[in-house]
N, C-alpha and C positions, 0 to 999 in steps of 0.2 A: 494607360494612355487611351484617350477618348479616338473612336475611331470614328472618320466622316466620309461619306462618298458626294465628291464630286459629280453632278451633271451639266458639264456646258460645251456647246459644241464652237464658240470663239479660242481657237489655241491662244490669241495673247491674253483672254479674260482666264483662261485656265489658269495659264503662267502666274497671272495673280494673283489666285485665289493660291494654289498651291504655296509660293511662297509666302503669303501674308500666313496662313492655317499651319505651315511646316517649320516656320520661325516660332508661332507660340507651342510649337511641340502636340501638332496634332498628329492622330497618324490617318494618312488620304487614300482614300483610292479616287481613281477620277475614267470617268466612261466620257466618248462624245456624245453619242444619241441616246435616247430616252431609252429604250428599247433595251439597249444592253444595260441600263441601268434597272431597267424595271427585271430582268434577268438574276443580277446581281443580289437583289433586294427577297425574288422568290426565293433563289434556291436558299439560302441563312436564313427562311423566315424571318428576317428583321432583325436575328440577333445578332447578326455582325457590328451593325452601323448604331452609332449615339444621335447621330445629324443625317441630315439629308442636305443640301443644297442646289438649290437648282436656277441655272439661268432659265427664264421664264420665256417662253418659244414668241419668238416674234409671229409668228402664223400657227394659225390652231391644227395642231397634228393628234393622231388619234393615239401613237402609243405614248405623248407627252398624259393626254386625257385617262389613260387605261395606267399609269403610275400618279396620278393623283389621287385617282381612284381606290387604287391599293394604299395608299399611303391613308385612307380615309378610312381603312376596315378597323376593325377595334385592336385584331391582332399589333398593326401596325402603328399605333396612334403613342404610344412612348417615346418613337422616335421624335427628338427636335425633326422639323424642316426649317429653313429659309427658304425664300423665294427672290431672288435678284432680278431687279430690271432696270430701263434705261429710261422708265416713262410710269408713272401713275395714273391705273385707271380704275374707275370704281371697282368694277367686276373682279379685279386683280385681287383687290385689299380685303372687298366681301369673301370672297374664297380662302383668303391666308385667317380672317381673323372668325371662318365656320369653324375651323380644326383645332384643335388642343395642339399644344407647343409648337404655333405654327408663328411666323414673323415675315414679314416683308419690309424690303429697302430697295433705294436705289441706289442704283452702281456707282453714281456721284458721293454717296456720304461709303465707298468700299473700306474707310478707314473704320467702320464701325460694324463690320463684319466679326470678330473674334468675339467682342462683348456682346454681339448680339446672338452667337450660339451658344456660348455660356448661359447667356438672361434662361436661351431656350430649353437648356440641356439642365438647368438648376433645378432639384428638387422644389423648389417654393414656388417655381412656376406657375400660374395657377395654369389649372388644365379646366376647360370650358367643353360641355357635351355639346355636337352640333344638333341646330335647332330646325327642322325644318316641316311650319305649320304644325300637320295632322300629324305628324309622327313621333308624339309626346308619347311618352310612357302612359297606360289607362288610367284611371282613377283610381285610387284605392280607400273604402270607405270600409268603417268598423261600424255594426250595427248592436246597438245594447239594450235587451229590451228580454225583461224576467218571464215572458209569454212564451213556449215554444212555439204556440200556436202562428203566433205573430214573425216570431226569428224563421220559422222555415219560409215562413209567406213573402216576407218582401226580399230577403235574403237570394231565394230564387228567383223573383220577381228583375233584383239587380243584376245577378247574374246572367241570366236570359239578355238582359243589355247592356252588357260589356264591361260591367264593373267588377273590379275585384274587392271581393267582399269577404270579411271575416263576422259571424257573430260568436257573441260573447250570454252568458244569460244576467251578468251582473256589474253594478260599478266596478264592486274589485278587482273583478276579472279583467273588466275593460285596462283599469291604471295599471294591469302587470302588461295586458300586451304591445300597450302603447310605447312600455318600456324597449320590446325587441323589435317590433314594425314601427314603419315611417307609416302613417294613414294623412288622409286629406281632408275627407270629412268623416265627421261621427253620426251619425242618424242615431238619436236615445229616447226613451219612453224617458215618458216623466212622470209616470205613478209606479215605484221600485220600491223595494223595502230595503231599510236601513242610511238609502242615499237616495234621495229622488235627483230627475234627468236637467234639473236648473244648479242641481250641486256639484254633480260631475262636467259638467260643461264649466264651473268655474272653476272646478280644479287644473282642467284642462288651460285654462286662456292664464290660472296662476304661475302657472309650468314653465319656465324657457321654451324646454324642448318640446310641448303640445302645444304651446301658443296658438301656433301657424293651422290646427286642425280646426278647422271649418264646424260648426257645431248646429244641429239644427233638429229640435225637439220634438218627438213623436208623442201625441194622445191622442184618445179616444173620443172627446167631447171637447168643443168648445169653452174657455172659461177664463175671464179675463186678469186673473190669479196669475193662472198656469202662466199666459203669454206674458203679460209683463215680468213674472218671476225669469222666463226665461231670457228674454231680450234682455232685461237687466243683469243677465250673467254672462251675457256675451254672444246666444245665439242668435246668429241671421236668419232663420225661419223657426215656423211653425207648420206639422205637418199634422195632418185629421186622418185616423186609421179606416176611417168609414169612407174616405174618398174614394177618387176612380183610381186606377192603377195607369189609365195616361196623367190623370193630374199629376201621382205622387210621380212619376216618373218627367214630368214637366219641369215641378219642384226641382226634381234631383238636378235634370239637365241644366238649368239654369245656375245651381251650385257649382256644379260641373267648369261650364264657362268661365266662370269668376275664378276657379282655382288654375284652372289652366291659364287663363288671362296673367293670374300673379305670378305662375313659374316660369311665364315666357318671360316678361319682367325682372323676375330674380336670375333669370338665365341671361337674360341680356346682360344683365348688371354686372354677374358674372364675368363675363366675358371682354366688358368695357374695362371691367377691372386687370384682367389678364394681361388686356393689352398698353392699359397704362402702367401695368406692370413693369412689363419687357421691353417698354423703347427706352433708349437712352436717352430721352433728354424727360426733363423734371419737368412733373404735373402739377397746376392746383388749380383751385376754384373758388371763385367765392359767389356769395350773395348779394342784393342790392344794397344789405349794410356793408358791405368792404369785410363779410367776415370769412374766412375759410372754412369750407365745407369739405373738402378731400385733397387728399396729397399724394401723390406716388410714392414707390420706395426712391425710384432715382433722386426724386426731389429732398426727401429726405438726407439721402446720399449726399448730397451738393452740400448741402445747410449744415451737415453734421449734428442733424438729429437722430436720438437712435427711434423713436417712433413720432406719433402726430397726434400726443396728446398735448404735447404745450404749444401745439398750432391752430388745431379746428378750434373754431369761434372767435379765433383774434385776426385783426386786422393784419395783412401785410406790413404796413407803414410804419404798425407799432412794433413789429417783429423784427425780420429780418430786411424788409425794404425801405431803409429810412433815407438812403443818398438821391440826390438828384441826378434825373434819366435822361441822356439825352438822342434824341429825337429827330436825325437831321441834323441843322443847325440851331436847333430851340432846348432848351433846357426846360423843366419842369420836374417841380418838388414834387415824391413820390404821395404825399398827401394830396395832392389834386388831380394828378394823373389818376389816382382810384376813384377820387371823386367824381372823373369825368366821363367813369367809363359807361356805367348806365346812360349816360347820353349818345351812348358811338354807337353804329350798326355797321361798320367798318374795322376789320382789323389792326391793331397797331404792331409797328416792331422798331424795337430800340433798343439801345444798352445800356447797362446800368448796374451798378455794385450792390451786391448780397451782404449781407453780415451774419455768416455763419455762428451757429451754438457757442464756440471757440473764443468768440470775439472776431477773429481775421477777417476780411474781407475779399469775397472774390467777382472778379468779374464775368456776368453775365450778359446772353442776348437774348432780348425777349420778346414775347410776340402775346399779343390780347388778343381773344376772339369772343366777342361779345355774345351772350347767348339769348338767340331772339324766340322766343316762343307763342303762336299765336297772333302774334305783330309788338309783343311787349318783350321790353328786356329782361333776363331774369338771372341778372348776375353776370358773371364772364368765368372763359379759359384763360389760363394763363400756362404756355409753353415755356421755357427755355434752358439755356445749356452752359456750361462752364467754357468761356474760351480766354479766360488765362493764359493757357499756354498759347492760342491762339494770338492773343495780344504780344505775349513775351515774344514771339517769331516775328509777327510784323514790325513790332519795334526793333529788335533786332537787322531784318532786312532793311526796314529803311535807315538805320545806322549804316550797313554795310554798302547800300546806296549810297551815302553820303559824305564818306570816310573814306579815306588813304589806310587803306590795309598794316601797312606797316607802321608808319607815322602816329598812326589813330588821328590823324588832322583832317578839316575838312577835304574834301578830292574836288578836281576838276570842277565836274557836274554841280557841285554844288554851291563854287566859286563861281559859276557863272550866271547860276540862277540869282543869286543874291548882286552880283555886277549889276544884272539886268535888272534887278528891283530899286535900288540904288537909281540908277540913272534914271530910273521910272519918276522916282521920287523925287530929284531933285527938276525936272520937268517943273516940277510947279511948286519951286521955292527959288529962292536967293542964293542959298548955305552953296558951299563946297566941300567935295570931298576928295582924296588922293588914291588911286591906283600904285603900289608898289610893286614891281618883277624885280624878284630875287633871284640870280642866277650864281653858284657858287661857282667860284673861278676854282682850275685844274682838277675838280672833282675826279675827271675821269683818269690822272695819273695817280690820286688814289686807289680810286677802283683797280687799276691795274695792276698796279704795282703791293696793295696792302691787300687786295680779294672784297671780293660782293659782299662778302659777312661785315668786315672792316667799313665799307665803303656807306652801307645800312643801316648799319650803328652811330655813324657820324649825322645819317638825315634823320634817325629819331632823338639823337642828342639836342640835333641846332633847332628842331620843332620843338622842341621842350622850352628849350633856353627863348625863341620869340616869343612864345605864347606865354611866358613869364611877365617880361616886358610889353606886352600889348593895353592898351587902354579896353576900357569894357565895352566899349562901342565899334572897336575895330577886328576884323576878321581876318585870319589866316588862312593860309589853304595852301598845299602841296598840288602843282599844275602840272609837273613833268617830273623827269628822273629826279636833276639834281634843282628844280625850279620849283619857285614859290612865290607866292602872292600875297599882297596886306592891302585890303581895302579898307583905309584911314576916312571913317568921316567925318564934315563936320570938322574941318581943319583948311584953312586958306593959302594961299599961294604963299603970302608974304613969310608964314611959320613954318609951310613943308619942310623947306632945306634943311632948318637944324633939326628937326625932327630924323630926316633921315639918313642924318650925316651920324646920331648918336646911333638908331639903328645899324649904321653901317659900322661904325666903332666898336657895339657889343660884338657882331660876326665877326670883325678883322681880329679882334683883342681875344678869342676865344682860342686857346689849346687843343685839341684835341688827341687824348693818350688811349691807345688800343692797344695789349700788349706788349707793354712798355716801350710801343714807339710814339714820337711826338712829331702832330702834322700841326700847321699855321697853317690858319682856314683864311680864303680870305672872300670877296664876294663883288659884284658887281650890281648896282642897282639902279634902275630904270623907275621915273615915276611921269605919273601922264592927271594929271590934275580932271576932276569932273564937278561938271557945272548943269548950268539951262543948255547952254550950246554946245554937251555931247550928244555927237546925231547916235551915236548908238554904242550898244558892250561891247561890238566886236572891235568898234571905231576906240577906243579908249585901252581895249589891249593891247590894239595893235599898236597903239603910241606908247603905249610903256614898255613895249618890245621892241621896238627902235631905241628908246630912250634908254635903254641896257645895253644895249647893240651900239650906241655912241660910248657908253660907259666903259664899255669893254673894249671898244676899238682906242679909248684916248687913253691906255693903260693897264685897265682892269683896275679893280677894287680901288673902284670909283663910285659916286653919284651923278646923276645926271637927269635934270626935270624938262619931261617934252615940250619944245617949243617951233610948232608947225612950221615959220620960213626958214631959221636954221637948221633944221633937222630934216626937211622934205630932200635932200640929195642922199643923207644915212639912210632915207627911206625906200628909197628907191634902189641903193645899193644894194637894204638887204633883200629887199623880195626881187626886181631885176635878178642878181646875181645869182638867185636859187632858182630862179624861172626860166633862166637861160641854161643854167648849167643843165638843168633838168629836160629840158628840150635840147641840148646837146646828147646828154649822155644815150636818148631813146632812138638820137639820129647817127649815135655812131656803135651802137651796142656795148653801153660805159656800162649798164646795172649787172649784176650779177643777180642770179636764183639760188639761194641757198632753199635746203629739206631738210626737214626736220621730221622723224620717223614718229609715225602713231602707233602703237602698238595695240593689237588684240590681245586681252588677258586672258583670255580661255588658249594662248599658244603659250605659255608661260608656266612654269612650276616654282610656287613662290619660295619652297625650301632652298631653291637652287639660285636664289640672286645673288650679282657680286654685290661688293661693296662699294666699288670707286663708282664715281657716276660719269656715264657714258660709254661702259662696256658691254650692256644690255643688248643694244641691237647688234654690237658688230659680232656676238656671241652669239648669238640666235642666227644672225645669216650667216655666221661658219658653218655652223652642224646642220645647217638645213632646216630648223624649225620655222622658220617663214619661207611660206613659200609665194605668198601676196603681199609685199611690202607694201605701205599707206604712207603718203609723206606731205606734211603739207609746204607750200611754196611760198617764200619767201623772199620779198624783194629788200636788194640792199646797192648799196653805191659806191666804190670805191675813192679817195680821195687820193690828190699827187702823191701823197707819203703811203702809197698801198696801205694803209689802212682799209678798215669798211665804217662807210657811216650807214647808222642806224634808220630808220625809215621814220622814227619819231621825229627827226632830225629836217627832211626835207617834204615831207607828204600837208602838214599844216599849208604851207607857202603852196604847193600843188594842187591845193583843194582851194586854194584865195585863187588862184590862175586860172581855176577850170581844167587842169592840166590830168586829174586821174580817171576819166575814161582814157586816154590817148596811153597812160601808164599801163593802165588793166589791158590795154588793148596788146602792149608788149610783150603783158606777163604771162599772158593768154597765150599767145603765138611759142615765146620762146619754151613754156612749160609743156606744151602740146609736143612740140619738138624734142625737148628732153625726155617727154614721155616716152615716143615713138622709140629712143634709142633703149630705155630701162624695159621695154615690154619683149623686149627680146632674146632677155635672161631672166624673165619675170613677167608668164603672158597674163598674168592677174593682176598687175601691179595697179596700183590706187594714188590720184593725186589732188591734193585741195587746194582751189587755187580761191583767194580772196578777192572779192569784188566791193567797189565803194557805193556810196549811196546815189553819187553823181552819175555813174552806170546805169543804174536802173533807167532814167529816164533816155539813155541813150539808143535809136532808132535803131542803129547799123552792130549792135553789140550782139544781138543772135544770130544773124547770118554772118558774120568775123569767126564765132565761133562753133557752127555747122561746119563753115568753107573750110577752117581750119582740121578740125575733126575727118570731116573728107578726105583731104590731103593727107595728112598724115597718118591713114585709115586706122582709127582708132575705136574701140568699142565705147560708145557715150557713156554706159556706165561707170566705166573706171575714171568719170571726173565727177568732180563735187567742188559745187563753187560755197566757199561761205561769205555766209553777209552777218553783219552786226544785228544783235537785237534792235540795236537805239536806230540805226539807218533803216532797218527792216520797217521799223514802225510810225518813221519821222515820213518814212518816201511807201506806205501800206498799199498802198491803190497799184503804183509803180514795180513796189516788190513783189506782190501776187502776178501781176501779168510776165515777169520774168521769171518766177519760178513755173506760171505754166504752161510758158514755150517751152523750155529749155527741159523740164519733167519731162511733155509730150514726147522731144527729141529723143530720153534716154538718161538724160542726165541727173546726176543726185545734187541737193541742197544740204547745206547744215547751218546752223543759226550758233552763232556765234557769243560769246558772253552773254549766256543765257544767265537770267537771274539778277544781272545788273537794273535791272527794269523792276518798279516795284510789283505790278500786273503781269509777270514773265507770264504764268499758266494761263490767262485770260487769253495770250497773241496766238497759243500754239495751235490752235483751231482756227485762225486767219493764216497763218502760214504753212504749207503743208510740205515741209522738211525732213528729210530721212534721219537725219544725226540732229544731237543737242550738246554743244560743246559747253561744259558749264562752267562759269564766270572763273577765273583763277584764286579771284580773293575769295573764295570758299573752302578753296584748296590750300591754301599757302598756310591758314592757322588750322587745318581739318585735325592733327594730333592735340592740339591746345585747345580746340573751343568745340563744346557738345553740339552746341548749335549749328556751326559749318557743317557737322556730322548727320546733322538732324534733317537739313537740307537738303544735300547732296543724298541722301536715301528718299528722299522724297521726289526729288527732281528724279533720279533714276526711274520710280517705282510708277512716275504716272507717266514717263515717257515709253516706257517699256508697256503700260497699257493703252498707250497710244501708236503703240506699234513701231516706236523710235528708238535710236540706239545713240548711246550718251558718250561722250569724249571728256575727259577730265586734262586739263592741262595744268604747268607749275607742277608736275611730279618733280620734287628735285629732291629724294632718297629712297630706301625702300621701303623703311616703315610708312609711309603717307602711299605707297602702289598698295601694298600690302590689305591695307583700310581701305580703299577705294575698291579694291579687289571683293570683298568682306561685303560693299554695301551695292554690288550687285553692277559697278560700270562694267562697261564695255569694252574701252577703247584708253590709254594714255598716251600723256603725252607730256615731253619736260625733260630738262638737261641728266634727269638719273638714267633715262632710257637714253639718249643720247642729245648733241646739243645741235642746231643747222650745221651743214655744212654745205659746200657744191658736190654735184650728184659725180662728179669725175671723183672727190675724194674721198666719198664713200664706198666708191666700190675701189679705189686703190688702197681702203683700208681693210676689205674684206677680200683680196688675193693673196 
């Protein structure tokens, strides 16, 4: 096992690094300050550590400076480094890419941290000498020449300035030593016996391996023989043995420069290579003809080449980049994008599919970087990187946006956006289209009486069976529990009715057998006609929500199509009669608070879970293992049959009223109060209480809840108000100034169905929240789908480097705590830990 030392002085960027390096099976050690790490590094002389990694010091400290240092001596130059930062600056990149197996990234791509100590830690790495000016190794030059007279003369002559010099007294001799030293230049007589000095200088340029030796011919006389024999064998000079010894040493100097010149160059080259080597994403180049001239290994990698002999000299377009790229909003065939690049002095970036060696195809992101030399173009870069999986996750998420988790039908959110495009659209036409609400009648004496499982299987059955029947132009969608929607277009008033009297027939006429019981389904439906004169989506649900509401009131499984003068008294009945009761119930204390318990998983030993769900928490506050119970609050209604109604139930109609600050104001008050009474057998206790998006803009909603906080002397910490993603960012300007009053005061935030949002990462640095409650339809398939899995480690893994702590809800067993446990949460929450109750019967169930 490859061992790495850690250097970063950020505990949550540790926390990172450690888990990301201790999941692929690294072994760590980790220091904060440079100093103990430069400590670390002496006493092992280096042999401990494979890597180094270091977050790179926001301010220049001296013993960050004196372990770079060290890490530059020769002793130490096998170890990999990384360098992490949060910001690219020349000086940064110049210094990682002077070092052999040295790399640099930014803390933004941290997912490329593992492969990028590998790239460092692999033998094939190349390893690059640092270069710096005068500090080349000396020249080393072979002198051949049958005179002793002559070999001791300039031999010392060179020597005396700084050359290192071997002579030899013969060709032969020369080609044996050539064989075990590297030399640079050869200085040869050219009147030898057996080989004169224009023969061995081309034996020399014949050779691979003396090619590169600089050749340049010594004699005694002038003679135009001599010099063209020798130029034509490859020597760059002619030197006269009767000169001055500054000339010959002019001469040399000037050989000198040109060799040095060319191994800064091969060194550089070196080097460039090293590091197109080691980044992960795929290199190439081409030339003004579209041809490629060099390729990386990664790019290789990508394409599923084993080398870059069936690449260099052929065109991209003919290769592997034959699809068209698109650009923005523009497409363009990858034949002209190459053709157009010698025209650009501007980078391009787009994406576009590869077609690997294999045949497959994968998708990449690309980026041009034109390359200008002189003021002329001369070819281009071409970057980029495999995001396949990349795409398979956003499609994925915006599915999971889009969808009814269980149903797999469209959701809500997505029924409404297309409502609203709909009425956009018939704005400026003639056509009509139909609004459907589907309401199943006594659903809920299924659910109760056959169970949630039962009750589940009957909304993925009847989602099945409409969307069978559905025309190809009309849409479904699951809006509530047992509710649904069909926006029929392109269908007139005069045809609705039968249309939805046979829909209504399939639902009533439909069995449904669950263990070998038999329920009759039967259903209610509401439908609201849209035209030129719908003023709007909200205006058009609302009337096919009355228009169900008459359905159901003249019977149930019924039809019913909205018709504004007879139906404006059911209209008014139904929202009056929930606006009243609901301003009743806050002016006589009708709602009830029900808690539902969060649990920390680091108080939890997963060997030891029950089985039944909801024995969890009253288990743990028997024995004592919580001693901070976290619960969040919940508002519910009682109806005359003591029943509880649901908050889905009456909060729509509450939100048309304007009615949920004056609610939040309730739950604020009364939760504050049941606090004060739980903190007294629990001076830690924790409670979340939910705020609407209507709140935020509400003036008197922070000093309601100081005043209250006051009163009931409570520590502001132990509240956390949660807001929704989608309100969070609908009401943005509104939601920051409430979270930083209420921050300032003491109090904590958490962000609510995190991930329902396609952008979720994008907001979390607009909102500056302690907790991340992640979306439940993540949760609910996380045993079933790799990708919920895939998420929810991810969602963890950057909220935890942003310094936030994750709540998972919908735990409803314990293999789904168990895996949630595994991918690093924080916090559950869900009827297997236990399900709401009021705070009186939870502690009567825990005496």
């Amino acid at each position: 096992m490859s061992k790495i030392l850690i250097i970063e002085e950020s505990s949550t960027l540790r926390h990172v690094l450690l888990k990301i390096l201790t999941d692929s099976e690294f072994e760590v050690d980790i220091e904060v300050k440079f100093e103990d790490g430069l400590r670390c590094l002496e006493s092992t002389n280096g042999k401990a550590y494979s890597a180094v990694i270091i977050g790179w010091p926001n301010i220049t400290l001296a013993s960050a400076d004196d372990l770079l240092s060290l890490l530059c001596d020769k002793k130490y130059q096998n170890i990999a480094l990384l360098a992490l930062s949060h910001e690219t600056e020349a000086a940064k990149i110049a210094w990682a890419s002077s070092r052999p197996k040295t790399g640099f990234l930014l803390w933004s791509n941290y997912g490329e941290i593992v492969q990028s100590v590998r790239n460092l830690m692999s033998n094939h790495t190349l390893t690059v000498p640092v270069i710096v000016n005068n500090e080349l190794e000396p020249i080393r030059i072979l002198l051949v020449d049958d005179s002793p007279t002559a070999r001791v003369k300039f031999r010392r002559l060179l020597v005396k300035n700084g050359y290192r010099t071997d002579a030899v007294s013969s060709p032969e001799e020369a080609l044996k030593k050539v064989k075990s030293t590297q030399y640079d230049i050869a200085i040869i007589d050219y009147f030898m016996p057996v080989m004169t000095g224009d023969e061995l200088c081309q034996r020399f340029q014949d050779d691979i391996y003396t090619s590169s030796i600089v050749c340049a011919i010594l004699t005694s006389a002038y003679a135009d023989k001599v010099i063209t024999d020798s130029l034509q064998a490859g020597a760059v000079e002619c030197m006269f043995k009767n000169e001055s010894d500054n000339l010959f040493l002019a001469r040399v100097s000037a050989l000198s420069r040109n060799v040095q010149n060319t191994k800064q160059i091969n060194q550089e080259h070196k080097r460039l290579n090293g590091i197109l080597s080691s980044v992960g994403d795929g290199v190439f180049g081409i030339n003004n003809n579209n041809e490629i001239n060099f390729i990386n290994p990664t790019a290789l990698n990508i394409l599923g080449y084993a080398d870059g002999e069936h690449l260099i000299g052929k065109k991209p377009h003919e290769v592997f980049h034959t699809k068209v790229s698109q650009q923005g909003n523009e497409k363009i065939s990858a034949k002209k994008l190459y053709k157009n690049i010698t025209k650009k002095t501007q980078k391009l970036a787009l994406e576009t599919y590869f077609i690997r060696f294999d045949g497959n195809q994968t998708q990449v992101e690309l980026t041009i970087f034109p390359l200008q030399i002189e003021g002329k173009t001369e070819g281009a870069v071409i970057a980029f990187r495999d995001i396949s999986e990349r795409k398979l996750l956003e499609e994925e998420l915006m599915w999971q946006v889009n969808h009814d988790p269980l149903t797999k039908m469209f959701n809500r959110k997505y029924f409404e956006d297309a409502l609203e495009e709909e009425v956009r659209r018939l704005k400026r036409s003639n056509d009509e289209s139909a609004l459907l609400y589907i309401d199943l009648d006594r659903f809920k004496y299924i659910n109760d009486t056959a169970g949630h499982a039962t009750g589940d299987q009957l909304l993925i059955e009847l989602g099945h069976m409409m969307n069978q029947r559905l025309r190809e132009s009309d849409l479904l969608a699951r809006i509530g529990g047992d509710e649904f929607a069909v926006i029929m277009r392109n269908i007139d008033k005069n045809s609705i009715t039968e249309a939805v009297e046979k829909f209504q027939s399939l639902l009533s006429g439909y069995e449904f057998s669950y263990k070998g019981r038999e329920y009759k389904i039967h259903a209610s439906i509401g439908v609201a006609m849209i035209n030129k004169g719908s003023a709007s989506p909200g205006e058009v649900l609302s009337n096919s929500d009355i228009a169900c509401y008459v359905a159901k009131t003249n019977g149930r499984d019924q039809v019913h199509v909205y018709d504004a003068v007879q139906d404006e008294k059911a209209a008014m009945d139904l929202d009056l009669g929930w606006s009243t009761r609901l301003q009743n119930a806050m002016e006589d204390d009708n709602f009830e608070l029900h808690f539902q318990p969060i649990l920390l998983l680091s108080d939890i030993h997963i060997k030891d879970l029950p089985n039944k769900n909801g024995e969890l928490w009253n288990t743990l506050l028997k024995s004592k293992a919580i001693q901070s119970p976290f619960y969040e609050v919940l508002i519910r209604l009682p109806d005359s049959n003591n029943s509880i109604i649901a908050p889905g139930a009456f909060l729509p109609t509450a939100e048309r009223f304007n009615l949920m600050p004056s609610i939040d104001r309730w739950v604020i008050n009364d939760a504050l109060r049941q606090l004060s009474i739980l903190v007294k057998s629990y001076p830690n206790a924790q409670i979340s209480i939910n705020l609407s998006g209507q709140t935020f803009d509400n003036d008197e909603i922070v000093e309601d809840i100081q005043q209250n906080i006051e009163h009931y002397k409570l520590n502001p910490s132990s509240i956390i108000f949660e807001i929704t993603e989608s309100s969070a960012i609908y009401n943005i300007e509104s939601a920051q100034r409430l979270i930083k009053e209420l921050t300032w005061y003491g109090c904590k935030f958490a962000l609510d169905d995190f991930g329902s949002g396609y952008c979720s990462f994008s907001h979390l640095k607009n909102l500056p929240v302690d907790y991340i409650k992640i979306d439940g339809m993540f949760i609910q398939e996380l045993l079933h789908d790799s990708m919920d899995l895939a998420i929810i480690k991810s969602i963890t893994e950057i909220s935890h480097a942003l310094g936030k702590k994750t709540v998972a809800e919908f735990v409803e067993n314990a293999e789904v705590l168990q895996k949630l446990k595994e991918c690093g949460v924080d916090y559950v929450q869900g009827y297997y830990i236990a399900p709401p109750k009021a705070l009186n019967l939870i502690e009567n169930d825990n005496k």
